[in-house]
Every structure is written in C-alpha cells, then in structure tokens.
C-alpha positions as CSV (number, residue, x, y, z in Angstrom):
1,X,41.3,35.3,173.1
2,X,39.1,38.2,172.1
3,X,40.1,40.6,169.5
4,X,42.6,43.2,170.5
5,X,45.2,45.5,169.3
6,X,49.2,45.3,170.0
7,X,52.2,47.3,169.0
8,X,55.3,45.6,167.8
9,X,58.5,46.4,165.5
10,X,58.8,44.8,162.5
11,X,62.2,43.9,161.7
12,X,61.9,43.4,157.5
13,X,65.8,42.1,157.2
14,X,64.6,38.6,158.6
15,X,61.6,38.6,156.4
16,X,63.8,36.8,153.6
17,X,65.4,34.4,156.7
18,X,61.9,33.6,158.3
19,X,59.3,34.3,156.3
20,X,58.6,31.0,154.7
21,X,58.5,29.2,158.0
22,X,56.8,31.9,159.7
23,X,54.0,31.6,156.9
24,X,53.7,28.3,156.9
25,X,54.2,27.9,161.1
26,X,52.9,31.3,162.5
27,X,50.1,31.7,160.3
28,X,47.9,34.4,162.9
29,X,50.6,37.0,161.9
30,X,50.9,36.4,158.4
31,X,50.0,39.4,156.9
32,X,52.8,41.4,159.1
33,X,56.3,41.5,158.6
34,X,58.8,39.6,161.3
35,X,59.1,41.4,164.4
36,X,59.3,41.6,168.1
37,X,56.2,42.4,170.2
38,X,56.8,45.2,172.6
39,X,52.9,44.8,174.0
40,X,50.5,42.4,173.2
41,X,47.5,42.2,173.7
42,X,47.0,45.8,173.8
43,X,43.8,47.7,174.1
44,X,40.4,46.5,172.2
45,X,40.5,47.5,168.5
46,X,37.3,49.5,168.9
47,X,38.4,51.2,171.6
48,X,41.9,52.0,170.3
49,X,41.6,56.1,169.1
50,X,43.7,58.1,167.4
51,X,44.8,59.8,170.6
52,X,46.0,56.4,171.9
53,X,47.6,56.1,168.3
54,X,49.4,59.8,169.2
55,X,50.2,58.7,172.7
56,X,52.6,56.1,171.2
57,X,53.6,58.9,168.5
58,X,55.1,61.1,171.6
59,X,56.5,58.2,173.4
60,X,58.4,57.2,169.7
61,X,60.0,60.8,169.5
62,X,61.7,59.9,172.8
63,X,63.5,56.6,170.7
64,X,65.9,56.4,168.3
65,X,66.2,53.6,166.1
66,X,68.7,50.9,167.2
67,X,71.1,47.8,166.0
68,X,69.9,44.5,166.8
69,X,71.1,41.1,165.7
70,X,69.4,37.9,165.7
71,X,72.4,34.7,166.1
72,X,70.4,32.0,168.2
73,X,67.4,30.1,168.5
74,X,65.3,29.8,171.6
75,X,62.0,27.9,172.4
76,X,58.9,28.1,175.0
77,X,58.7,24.3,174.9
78,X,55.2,23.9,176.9
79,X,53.6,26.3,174.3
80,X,55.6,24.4,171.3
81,X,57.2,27.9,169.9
82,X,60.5,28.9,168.7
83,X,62.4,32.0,167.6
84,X,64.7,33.7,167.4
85,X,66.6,36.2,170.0
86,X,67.2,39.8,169.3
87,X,71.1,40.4,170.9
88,X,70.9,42.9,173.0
89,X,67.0,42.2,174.1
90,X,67.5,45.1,176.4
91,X,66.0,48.3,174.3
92,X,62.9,46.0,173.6
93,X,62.2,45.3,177.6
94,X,63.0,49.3,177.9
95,X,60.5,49.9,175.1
96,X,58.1,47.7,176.3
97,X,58.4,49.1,180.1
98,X,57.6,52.8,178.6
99,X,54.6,51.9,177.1
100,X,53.6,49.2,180.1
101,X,53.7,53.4,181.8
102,X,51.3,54.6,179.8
103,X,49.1,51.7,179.4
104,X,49.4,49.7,183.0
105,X,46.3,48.2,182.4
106,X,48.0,46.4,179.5
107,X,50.7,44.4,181.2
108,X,52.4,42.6,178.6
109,X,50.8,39.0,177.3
110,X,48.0,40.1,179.6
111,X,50.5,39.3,182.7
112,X,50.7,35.5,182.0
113,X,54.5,35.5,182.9
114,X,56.6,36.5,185.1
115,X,59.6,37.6,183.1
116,X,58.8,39.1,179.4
117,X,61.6,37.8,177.3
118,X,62.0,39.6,174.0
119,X,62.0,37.1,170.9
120,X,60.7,37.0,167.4
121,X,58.8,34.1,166.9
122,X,59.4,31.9,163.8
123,X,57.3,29.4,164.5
124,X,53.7,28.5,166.9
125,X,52.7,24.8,167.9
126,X,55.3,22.9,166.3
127,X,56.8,19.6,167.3
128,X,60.1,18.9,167.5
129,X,60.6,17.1,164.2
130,X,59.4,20.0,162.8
131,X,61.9,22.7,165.3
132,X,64.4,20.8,163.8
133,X,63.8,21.2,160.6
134,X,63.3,25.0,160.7
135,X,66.3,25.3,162.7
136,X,68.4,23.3,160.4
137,X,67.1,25.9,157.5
138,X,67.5,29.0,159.1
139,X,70.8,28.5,161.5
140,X,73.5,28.5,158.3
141,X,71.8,32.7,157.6
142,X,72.5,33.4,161.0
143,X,73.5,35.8,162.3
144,X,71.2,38.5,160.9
145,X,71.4,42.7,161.8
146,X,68.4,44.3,161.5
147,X,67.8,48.2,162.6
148,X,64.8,48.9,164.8
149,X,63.3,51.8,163.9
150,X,59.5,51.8,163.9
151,X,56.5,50.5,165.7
152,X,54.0,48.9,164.6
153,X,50.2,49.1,166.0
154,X,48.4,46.0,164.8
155,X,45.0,44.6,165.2
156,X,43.8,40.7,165.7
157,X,40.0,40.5,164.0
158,X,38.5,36.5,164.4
159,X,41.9,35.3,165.2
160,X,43.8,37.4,161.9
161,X,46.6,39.9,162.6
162,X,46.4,43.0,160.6
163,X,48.5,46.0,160.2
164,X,46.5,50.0,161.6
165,X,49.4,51.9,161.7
166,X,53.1,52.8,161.6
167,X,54.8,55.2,163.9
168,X,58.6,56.0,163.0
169,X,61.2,55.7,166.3
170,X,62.4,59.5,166.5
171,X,58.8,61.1,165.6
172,X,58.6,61.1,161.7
173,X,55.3,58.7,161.2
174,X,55.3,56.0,159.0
C-alpha cells in the first residue's frame, strides 16, 4: 500500500491492557496509542491540508465524547488479526459514515469489505498459538471502559504510522 493518511480515536485506557502485545504484534502502529480506526486509508499525506484537517474539526464539534467498553475478543482469521470489540460499535460506524460524507472517495479500508466492523486491533499476522497466548493475557483485565473523545489524524510514511494531529469530539482541538 502507498503512503496515506487516516483518522482514528485513540482510546489511552487499553494502552496499559494492550500495549505490550500490540508492540510487539502490531508493530506499523506503534508509535500511536490503542484505538479504533474510523477511516483508513484516508487521503495521501501530501495532499492532506489544513482545510481537510478543519473539515474534520467542524464535523468533531457535531460529537460528543462517548462510553465504550471493550469485554471480548474477535478475529479476521484469513488476514490472522485479533482484537478487541468496542460495546456499543455503533457511534464508531456513525462516525465513520459522517466522514465517509465528506470524503466518499475514501470508502473505508479502500472498500475491501462489505461490512466495516468496528475493532481495535491487538494483534496483525499472528498464528493461533500465538492468539492464544495474547488472549489468555489480556481476557482476566477485561472488561475495560474507555471514553471516546478525540480523533486522531495519522500518517503511514514507508510502511510507519505516525501521529499529524489531534482534533477534540465537541470542537476544542487537541
């Protein structure tokens, strides 16, 4: 995949739940907190501008931040990832369908699937010696709450994920 942008909401009360495995098993989004993707892949990163950046801004003052927890695993098995599923997944599909408005030439995962199913992934490319043995760590901290309440617009340079910039649900930036 070429480089490209994406906007997601990091969730920083699973970082002490996930973060080992996701360092270790997820290592293209190391440097960003756990979170759920709301549209990925987004626009280029040099084409992304600031009024983009403010479009997102506007469409954020229309959200407030919301409760989510995170009590089950769930896997893509044919792509060999697992994570974890936000409970209620709804406000995430909503979020991702406003921004899917403003950017429909950015359908989410570039239109691969069918159904977008809200997750946070723990772990990419993993076998299922190794599924087990994350799940077997991280099920006893389950369940976890965690408040939404920012997006995220990050950038992928050479296959890296990097964070650009921080927009706070309700207006105030980040």
């Amino acid at each position: 995949m070429t480089d490209h942008t994406g906007l997601i909401v990091p969730l920083p009360e699973l970082e002490p739940v996930v973060g080992a495995w996701r360092a270790r098993y997820d290592t293209q989004f190391e440097n960003v907190p756990a979170h759920v993707t709301v549209l990925f892949p987004w626009l280029p990163p040099d084409e992304l501008t600031e009024a983009d950046l403010d479009a997102v801004a506007q469409l954020a003052k229309e959200w407030r931040p919301f409760e989510v927890t995170f009590a089950r695993f769930g896997a893509f098995e044919q792509a060999g990832v697992h994570y974890l599923a936000p409970e209620p997944g709804d406000e995430f599909l909503a979020l991702t369908e406003d921004l899917s408005t403003v950017w429909p030439e950015c359908p989410p995962y570039g239109g691969e699937f069918a159904e977008v199913v809200p997750h946070l992934t723990v772990a990419d490319g993993i076998d299922a010696e190794q599924a087990a043995e994350v799940r077997a760590a991280i099920e006893p901290s389950l369940p976890v709450r965690a408040t939404a309440r920012e997006l995220l617009a990050v950038e992928v340079r050479d296959g890296r994920c990097a964070p650009r910039r921080s927009i706070r649900l309700g207006g105030k930036k980040g």
